[in-house]
C-alpha positions as CSV (number, residue, x, y, z in Angstrom):
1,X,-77.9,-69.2,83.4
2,X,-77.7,-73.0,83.2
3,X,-79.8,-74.8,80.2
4,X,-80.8,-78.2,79.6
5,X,-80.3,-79.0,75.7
6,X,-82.0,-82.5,74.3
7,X,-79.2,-83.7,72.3
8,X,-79.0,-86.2,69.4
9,X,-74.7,-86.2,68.9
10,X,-75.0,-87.5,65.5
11,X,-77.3,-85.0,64.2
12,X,-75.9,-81.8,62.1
13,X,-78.5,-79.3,64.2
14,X,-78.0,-80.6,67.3
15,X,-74.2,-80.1,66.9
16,X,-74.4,-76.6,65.8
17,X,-76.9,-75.6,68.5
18,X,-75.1,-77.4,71.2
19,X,-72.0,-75.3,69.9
20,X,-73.4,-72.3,69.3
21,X,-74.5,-72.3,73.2
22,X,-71.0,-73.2,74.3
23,X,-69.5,-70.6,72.2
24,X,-71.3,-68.1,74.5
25,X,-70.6,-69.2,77.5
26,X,-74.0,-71.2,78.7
27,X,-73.5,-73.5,81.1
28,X,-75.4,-76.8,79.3
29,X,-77.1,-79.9,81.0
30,X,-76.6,-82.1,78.1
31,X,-79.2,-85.3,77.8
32,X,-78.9,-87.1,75.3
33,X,-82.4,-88.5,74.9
34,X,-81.8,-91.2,72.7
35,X,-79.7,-93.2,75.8
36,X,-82.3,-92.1,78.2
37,X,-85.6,-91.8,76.9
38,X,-87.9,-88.8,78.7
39,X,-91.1,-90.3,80.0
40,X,-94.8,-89.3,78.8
41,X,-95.1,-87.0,82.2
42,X,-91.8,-85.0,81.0
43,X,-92.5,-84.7,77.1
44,X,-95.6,-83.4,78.4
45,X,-93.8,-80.9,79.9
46,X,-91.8,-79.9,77.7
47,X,-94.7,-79.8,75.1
48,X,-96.0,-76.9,77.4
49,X,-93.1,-74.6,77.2
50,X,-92.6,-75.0,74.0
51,X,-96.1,-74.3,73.4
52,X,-96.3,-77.1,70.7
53,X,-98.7,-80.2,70.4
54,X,-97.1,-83.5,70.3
55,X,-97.9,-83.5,66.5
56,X,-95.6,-80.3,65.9
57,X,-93.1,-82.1,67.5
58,X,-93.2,-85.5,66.0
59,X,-90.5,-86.5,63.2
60,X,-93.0,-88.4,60.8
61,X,-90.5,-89.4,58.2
62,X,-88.5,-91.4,60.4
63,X,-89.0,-95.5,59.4
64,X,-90.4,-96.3,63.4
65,X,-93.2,-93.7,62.3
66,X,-94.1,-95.0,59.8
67,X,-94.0,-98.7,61.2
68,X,-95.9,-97.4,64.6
69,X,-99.5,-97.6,62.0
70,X,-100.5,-94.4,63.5
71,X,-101.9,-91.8,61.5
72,X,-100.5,-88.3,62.8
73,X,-103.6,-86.2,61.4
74,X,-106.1,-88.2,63.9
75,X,-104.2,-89.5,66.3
76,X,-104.6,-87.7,69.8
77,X,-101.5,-85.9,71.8
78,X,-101.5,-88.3,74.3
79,X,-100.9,-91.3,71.8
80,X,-98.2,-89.4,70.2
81,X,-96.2,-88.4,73.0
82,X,-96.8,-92.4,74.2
83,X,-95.1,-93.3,70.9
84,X,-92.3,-90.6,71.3
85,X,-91.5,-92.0,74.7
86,X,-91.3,-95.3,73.3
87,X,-89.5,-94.6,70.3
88,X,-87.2,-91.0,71.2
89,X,-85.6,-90.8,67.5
90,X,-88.8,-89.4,66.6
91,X,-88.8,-86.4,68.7
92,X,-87.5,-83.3,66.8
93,X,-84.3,-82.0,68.0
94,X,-82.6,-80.4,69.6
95,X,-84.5,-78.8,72.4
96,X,-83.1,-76.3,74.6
97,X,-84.8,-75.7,78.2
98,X,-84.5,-72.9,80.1
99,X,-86.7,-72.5,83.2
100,X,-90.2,-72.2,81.9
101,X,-89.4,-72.0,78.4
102,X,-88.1,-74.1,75.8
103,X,-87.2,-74.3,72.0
104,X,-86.8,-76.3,69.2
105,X,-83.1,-75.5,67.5
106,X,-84.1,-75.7,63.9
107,X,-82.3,-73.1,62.9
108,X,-80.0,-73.6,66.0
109,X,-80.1,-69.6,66.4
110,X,-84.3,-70.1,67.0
111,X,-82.7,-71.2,70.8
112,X,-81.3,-67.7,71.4
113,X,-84.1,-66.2,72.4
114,X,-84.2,-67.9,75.2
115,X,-81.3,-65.7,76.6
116,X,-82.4,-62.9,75.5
């Protein structure tokens, strides 16, 4: 079974999920998201298998968060997942894809159960 793994190579999580995959023999479409950005239509997407809203989803400690002037608690999903699109480093990572489903890797064993 092929998965498709939003990877950040510099971060510790991303790393160990993209490894742990590896390790057991899952084939891996790696895109690293920060060199090519996913549009509004696909974070969409992947907002509906992980069954998250853009605010679960959004790294608000990040300094182009905080620069953005937007104000997570009111702002609505589709201004948030405009702002991710524009600025990937603040989507949480890694995400690992599979078909119709998809997870966040924090811990990287959360992405198992997509294999299961």
């Amino acid at each position: 079974m092929k998965a498709r793994i939003y990877h950040n190579p510099r971060c510790s999580k991303s790393r160990a999920t993209k490894a742990l995959l590896e390790a057991r023999g899952i084939e891996l479409e790696v895109i690293e998201y920060l060199r090519t950005p996913l549009t509004q239509q696909a974070l969409g997407a992947l907002l509906g298998k992980l069954g998250m809203n853009a605010r679960d989803l959004l790294r608000t400690g990040e300094a182009e968060f905080k620069a953005s002037g937007i104000q997570a608690q009111t702002a609505t999903d589709a201004e948030l997942i405009e702002l991710m699109a524009s600025q990937p480093k603040l989507i949480e990572r890694p995400i690992v894809e599979v078909g119709a489903s998809a997870r966040v890797g924090r811990p990287p064993e959360n992405v198992l159960g997509l294999f299961e």
